[in-house]
C-alpha positions in Angstrom: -8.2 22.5 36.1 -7.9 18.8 34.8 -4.0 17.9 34.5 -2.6 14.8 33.3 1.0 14.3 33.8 2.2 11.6 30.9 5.3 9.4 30.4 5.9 8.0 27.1 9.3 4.3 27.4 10.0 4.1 23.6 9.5 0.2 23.8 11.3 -0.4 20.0 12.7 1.4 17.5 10.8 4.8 16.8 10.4 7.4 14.1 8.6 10.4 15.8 7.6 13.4 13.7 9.4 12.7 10.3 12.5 15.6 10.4 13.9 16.2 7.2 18.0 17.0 7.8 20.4 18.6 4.9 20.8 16.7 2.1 24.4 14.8 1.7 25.9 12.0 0.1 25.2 9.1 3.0 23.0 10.9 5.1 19.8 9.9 6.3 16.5 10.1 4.6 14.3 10.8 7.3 15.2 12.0 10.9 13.3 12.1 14.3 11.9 15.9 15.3 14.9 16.9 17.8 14.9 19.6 20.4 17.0 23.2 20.3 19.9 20.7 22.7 20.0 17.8 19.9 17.3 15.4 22.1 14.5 13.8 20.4 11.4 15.5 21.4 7.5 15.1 20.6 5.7 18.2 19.6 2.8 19.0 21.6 1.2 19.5 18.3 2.0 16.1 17.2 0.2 14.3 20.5 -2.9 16.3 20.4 -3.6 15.9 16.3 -2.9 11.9 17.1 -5.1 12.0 20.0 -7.7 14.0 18.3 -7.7 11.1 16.0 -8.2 8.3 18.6 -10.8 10.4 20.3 -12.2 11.1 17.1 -12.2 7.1 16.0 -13.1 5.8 19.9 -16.2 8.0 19.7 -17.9 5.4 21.1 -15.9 5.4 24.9 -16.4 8.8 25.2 -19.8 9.3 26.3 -18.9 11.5 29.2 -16.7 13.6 27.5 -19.2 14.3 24.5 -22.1 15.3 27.3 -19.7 17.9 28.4 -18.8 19.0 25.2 -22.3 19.6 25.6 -22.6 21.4 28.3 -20.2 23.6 27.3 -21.6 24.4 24.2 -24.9 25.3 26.2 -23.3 27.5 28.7 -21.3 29.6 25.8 -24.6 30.5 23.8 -26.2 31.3 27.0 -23.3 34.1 27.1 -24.7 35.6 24.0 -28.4 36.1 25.1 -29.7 39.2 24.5 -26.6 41.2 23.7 -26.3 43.2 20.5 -24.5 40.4 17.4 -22.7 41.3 14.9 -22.8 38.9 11.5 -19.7 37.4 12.5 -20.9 36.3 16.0 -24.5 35.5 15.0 -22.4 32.8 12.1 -20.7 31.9 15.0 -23.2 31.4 17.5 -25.3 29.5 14.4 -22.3 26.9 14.1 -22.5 26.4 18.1 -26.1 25.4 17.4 -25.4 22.9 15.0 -22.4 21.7 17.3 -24.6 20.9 20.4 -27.6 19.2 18.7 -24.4 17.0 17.4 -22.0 17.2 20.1 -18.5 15.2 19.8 -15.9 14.3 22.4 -13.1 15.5 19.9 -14.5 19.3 19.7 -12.5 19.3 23.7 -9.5 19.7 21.4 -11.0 23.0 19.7 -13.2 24.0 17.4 -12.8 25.9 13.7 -14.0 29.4 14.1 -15.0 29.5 17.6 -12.0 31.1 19.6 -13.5 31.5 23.1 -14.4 27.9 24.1 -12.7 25.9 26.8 -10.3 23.5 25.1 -6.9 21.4 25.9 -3.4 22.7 25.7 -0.4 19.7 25.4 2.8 20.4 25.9 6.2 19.1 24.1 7.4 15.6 25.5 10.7 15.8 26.1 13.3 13.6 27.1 13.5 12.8 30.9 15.9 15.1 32.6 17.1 13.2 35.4 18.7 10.6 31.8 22.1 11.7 31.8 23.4 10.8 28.0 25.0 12.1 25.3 23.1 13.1 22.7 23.9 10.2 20.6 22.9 7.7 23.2 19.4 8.6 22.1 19.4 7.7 18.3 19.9 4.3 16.1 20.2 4.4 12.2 18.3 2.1 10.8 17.9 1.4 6.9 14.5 -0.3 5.5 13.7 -1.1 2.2 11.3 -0.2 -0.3 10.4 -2.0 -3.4 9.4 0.3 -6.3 8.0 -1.0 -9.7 9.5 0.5 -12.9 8.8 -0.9 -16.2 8.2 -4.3 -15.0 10.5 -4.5 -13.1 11.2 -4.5 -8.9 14.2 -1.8 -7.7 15.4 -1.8 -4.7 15.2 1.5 -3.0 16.7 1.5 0.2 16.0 4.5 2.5 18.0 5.1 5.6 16.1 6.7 9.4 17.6 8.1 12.0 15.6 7.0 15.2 15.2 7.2 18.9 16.1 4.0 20.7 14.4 1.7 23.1 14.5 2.9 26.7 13.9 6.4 26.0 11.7 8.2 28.9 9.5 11.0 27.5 7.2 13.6 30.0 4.9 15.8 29.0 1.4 17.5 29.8 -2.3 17.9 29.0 -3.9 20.9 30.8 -7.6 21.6 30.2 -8.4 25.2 31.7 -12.0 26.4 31.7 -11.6 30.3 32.5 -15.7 30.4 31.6 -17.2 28.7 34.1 -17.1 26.4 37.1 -16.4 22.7 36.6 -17.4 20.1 38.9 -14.4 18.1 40.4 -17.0 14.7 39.4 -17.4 16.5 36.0 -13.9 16.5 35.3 -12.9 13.3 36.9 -15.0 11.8 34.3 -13.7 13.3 31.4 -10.1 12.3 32.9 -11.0 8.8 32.9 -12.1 8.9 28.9 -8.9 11.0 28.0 -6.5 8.7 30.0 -8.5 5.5 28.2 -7.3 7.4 24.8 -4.0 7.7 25.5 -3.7 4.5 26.7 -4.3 3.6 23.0 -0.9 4.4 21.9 0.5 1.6 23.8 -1.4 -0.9 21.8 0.2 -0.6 18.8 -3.1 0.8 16.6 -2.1 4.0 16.9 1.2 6.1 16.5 2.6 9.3 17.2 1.7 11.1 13.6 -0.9 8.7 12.9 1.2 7.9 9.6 3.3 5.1 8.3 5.6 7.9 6.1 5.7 10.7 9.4 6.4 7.8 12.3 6.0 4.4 13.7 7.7 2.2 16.6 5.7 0.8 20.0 5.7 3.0 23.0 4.5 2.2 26.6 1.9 4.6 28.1 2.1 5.4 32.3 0.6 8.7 33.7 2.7 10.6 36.6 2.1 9.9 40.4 0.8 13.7 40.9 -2.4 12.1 39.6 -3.2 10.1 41.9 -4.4 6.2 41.9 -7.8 5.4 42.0 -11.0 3.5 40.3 -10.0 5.4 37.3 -6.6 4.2 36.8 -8.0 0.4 38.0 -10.2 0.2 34.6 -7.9 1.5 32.2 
């Protein structure tokens, strides 16, 4: 199984997953997604729809990762061979075609109507437990504003956020189980390397959490837990 063990340091300011609260007079406009205890947390769905997109947009650095898209492509089909099909399967097994003559690195996240393939599971990043704070110690409110043009004229339209601080320590996990078949420790070292190159992304400032200006922004720094062990891999990134 390929593991990745991720910690997100909010580095600024940062608006994660766009949480809208009750309405009052005062209140905030927009809020940060928040866990069942109050804590800011990032949705597992969140990460892996912004890391689709980097993966999807950085198709270029994932050569190893779209070969074994491939190959996994290949090896499902080859389940198929010479068993009875029913129209669903056979519509199926026709859109596996067309995927591995044209193979992307982003179809490791899932494909649309194929349910049995190998793919990644992310969890929720939540707040570090060893941080002992309040939950207030985690938010800021900050207001920005927004210049709207009505008639001719510029309004001010000041909108308020409620967002996580700097400092914050997020953890969380990518899995990728293959229950199919047999994966070759090299095989998966490889594909490592690519995803931990993507993820690495979100420290640069390009990309955000949400992948929209209206859902989230801030900078975050990217480092990936100890249990994975240092190597050439973690040298080039």
């Amino acid at each position: 199984m390929l593991i990745i063990n991720i910690r997100f340091t909010t580095l600024s300011s940062c608006l994660v997953g766009n949480q809208t609260e009750s309405f009052s007079v005062g209140g905030v406009d927009q809020s940060t997604t928040i866990d069942e205890n109050g804590k800011p947390i990032i949705h597992g769905s969140a990460f892996k729809g912004a890391l689709r997109n980097i993966v999807r947009e950085e198709e270029g650095l994932m050569k190893y990762t779209k070969d074994y898209v491939k190959s996994l492509i290949e090896k499902v089909l080859e389940k198929y061979e010479g068993i009875g099909k029913t129209d669903k399967i056979n519509k199926m097994i026709k859109s596996l075609k067309e995927k591995a003559d044209n193979p992307k690195a982003e179809y490791i996240f899932g494909m649309e109507g194929v349910n049995n393939m190998p793919r990644l599971f992310c969890s929720d990043f939540r707040v570090l437990e060893c941080e002992d704070k309040r939950n207030n110690d985690y938010f800021l409110i900050e207001t920005k504003n927004n210049l709207e043009e009505k008639n001719g004229d510029l309004i001010s339209n000041p909108r308020t956020y409620k967002v996580i601080k700097p400092g914050v320590v997020f953890e969380g996990i990518i899995r990728f189980y293959n229950p199919f078949f047999e994966d070759s420790d090299e095989e998966l070292e490889k594909v490592k390397c690519e995803l931990k190159k993507a993820i690495k992304k979100f420290g640069t400032g390009l990309y955000g959490i949400g992948n929209s200006k209206s859902r989230g922004y801030g900078q975050i720094r990217v480092d990936f837990g100890d249990s994975i062990g240092a190597g050439e891999c973690d040298d080039k990134i």
